[in-house]
C-alpha positions in Angstrom: -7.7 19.2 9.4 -9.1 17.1 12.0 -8.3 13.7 10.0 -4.5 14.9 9.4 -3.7 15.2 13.3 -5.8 12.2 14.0 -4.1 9.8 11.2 -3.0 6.8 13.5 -6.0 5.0 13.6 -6.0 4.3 10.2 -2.8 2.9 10.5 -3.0 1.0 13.6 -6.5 0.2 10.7 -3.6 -1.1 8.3 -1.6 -3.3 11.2 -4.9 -4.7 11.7 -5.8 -5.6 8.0 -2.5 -7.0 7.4 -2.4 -9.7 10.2 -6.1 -10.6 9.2 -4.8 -11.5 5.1 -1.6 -12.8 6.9 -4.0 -15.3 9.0 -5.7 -15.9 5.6 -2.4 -16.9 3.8 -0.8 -18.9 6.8 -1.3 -21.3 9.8 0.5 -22.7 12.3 2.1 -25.7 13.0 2.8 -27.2 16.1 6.3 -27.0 16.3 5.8 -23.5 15.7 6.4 -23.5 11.9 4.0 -21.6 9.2 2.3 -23.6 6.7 0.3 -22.2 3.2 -3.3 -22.5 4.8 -5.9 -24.8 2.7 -8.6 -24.3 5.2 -9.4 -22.6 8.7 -11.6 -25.5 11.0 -10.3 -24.6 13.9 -12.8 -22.5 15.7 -10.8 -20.2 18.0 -8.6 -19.1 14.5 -12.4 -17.8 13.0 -12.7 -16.1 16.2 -9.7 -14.3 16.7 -10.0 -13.2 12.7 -13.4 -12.0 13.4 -11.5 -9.8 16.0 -9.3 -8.6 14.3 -11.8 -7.1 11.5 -14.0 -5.8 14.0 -11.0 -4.0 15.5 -10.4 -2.8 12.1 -13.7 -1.5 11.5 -13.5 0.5 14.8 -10.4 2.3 13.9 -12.1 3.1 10.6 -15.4 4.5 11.7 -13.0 6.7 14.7 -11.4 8.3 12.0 -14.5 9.3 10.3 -15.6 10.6 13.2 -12.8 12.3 14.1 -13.0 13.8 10.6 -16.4 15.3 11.7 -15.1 19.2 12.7 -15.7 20.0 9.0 -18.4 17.1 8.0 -18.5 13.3 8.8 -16.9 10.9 6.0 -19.4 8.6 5.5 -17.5 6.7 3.3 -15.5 5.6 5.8 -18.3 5.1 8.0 -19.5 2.8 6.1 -16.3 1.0 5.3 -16.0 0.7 8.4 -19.2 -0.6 9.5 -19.3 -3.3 6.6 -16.1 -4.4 8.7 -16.7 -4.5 11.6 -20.1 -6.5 10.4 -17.8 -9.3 9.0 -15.8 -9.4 12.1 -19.2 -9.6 14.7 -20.2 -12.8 12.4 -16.7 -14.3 12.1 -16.9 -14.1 15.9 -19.9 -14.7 17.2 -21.6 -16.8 14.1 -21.5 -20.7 14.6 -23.6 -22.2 11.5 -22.9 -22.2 8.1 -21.3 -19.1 6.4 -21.8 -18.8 2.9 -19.4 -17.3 1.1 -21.7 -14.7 -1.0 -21.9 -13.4 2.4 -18.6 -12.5 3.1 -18.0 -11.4 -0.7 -21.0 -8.7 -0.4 -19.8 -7.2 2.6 -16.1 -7.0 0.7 -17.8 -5.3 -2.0 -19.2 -2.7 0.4 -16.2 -2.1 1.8 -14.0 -2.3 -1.0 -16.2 0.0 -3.1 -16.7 2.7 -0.2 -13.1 3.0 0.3 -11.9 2.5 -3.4 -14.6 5.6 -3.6 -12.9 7.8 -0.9 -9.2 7.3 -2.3 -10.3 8.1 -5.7 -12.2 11.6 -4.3 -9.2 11.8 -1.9 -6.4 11.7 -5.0 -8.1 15.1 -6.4 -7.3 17.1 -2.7 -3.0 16.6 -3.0 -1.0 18.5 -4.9 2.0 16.2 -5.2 2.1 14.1 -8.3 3.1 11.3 -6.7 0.6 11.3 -4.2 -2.5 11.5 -6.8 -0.9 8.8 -8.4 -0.8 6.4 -5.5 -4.5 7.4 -4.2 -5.8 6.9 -7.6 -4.2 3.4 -8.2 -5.0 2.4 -5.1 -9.1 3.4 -5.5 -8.9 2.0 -9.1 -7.6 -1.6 -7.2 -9.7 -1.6 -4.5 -13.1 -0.6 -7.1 -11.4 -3.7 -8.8 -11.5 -6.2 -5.8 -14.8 -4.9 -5.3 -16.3 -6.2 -8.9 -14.5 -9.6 -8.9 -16.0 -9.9 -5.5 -19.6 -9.2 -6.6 -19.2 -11.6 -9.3 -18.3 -14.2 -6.7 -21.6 -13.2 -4.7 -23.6 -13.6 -8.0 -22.0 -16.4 -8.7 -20.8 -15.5 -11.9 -17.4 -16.2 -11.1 -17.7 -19.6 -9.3 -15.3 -20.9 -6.4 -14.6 -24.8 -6.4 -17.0 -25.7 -3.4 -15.1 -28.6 -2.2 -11.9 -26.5 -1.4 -11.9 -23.2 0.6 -8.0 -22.5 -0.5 -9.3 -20.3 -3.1 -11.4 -17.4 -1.6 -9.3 -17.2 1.5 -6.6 -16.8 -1.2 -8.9 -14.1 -2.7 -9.6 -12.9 0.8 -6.2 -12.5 2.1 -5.3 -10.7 -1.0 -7.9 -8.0 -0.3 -7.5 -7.4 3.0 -3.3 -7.1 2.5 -3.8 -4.6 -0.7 -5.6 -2.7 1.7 -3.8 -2.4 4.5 -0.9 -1.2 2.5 -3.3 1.6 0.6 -4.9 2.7 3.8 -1.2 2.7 5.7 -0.1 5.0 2.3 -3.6 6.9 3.2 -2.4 7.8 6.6 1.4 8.4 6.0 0.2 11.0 3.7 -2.6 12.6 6.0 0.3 12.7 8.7 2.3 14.3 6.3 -0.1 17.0 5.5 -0.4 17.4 9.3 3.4 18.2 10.1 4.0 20.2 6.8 3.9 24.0 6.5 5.1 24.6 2.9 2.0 24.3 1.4 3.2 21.1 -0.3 0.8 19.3 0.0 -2.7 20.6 0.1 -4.8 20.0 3.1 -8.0 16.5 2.8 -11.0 19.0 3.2 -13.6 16.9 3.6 -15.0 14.6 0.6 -17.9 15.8 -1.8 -16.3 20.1 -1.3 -13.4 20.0 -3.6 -13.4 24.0 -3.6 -11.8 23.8 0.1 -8.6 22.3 -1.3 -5.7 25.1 -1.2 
């Protein structure tokens, strides 16, 4: 039960995600304005994204570990470590980032936590959560494939415009912050209700534990 008192930081997780696909989608302007973004040069706007994920990741990995009274959920660990990996190179790397780079480390964490929802959906008793977990692990196990076919290359991005996979980026990164701030409305749900519901997230892998 751990996880359900300690749901915030997977939504402060979510706040985090969404400005990151926000700063994907838009710049600004210097009167202030916001403007589609076709490109990110400017150095400091890498670093505060890099930031931002590796904040992210944090708030990921401390609710797997506060998940740990009953067994660590690795799954998140490593969603959240994949994270924060992307925000350490966004921030601290100065040459060349390929792309494939950034895609695999997408795939790792869009295929861990895709994982986790859809082993999460099977723990709640209310249809409407199952449903939501389940289309939300089906999405992000989506995002995950397209984003390993970018790393093979078999889906190929025009190389002379970046619009397209910060497009493909920001849409990632806001489909999960509103699945993982639907993640921790329901956990804090299970947390304040004594009905019996909802059935309690026992940790991942022991389905038998869910009453």
């Amino acid at each position: 039960m751990e996880l359900i008192r300690n749901w915030w930081p997977l939504a402060l997780g979510s706040v985090l995600y969404a400005f990151y696909s926000l700063m994907n989608f838009f710049m600004q302007r210097p009167d202030g304005s916001l403007a589609v973004r076709t490109s990110i040069h400017y150095s400091p706007t890498v670093i505060h994204m890099g930031e931002l994920a590796a904040a992210a990741g944090a708030c990921t990995i401390t609710a797997a570990i506060w998940n740990s009274v009953k067994g660590k959920s690795w799954l998140l660990v490593l969603n959240g470590l994949a994270c924060s990996a992307l925000g350490l190179i966004l921030t601290f790397w100065r040459g060349r980032l390929a792309f494939s780079t950034v895609a695999l480390l997408i795939v790792v964490m869009a295929l861990s936590i895709g994982v986790y929802e859809l082993l999460s959906a099977r723990t709640f008793r209310r249809l409407a959560d199952k449903w939501f977990l389940s289309a939300a692990g089906v999405g992000s196990v989506g995002f995950a494939l397209v984003f390993l076919a970018f790393a093979l290359r078999w889906i190929r991005l025009d190389p002379t415009s970046p619009t397209e996979s910060l497009l493909w980026l920001g849409a990632y990164f806001g489909f999960s912050a509103i699945c993982m701030l639907g993640l921790a409305l329901r956990l804090s749900g299970l947390g304040g209700s004594q009905s019996g519901e909802w059935g309690p997230l026992p940790p991942l892998g022991n389905p038998k534990h869910a009453h």
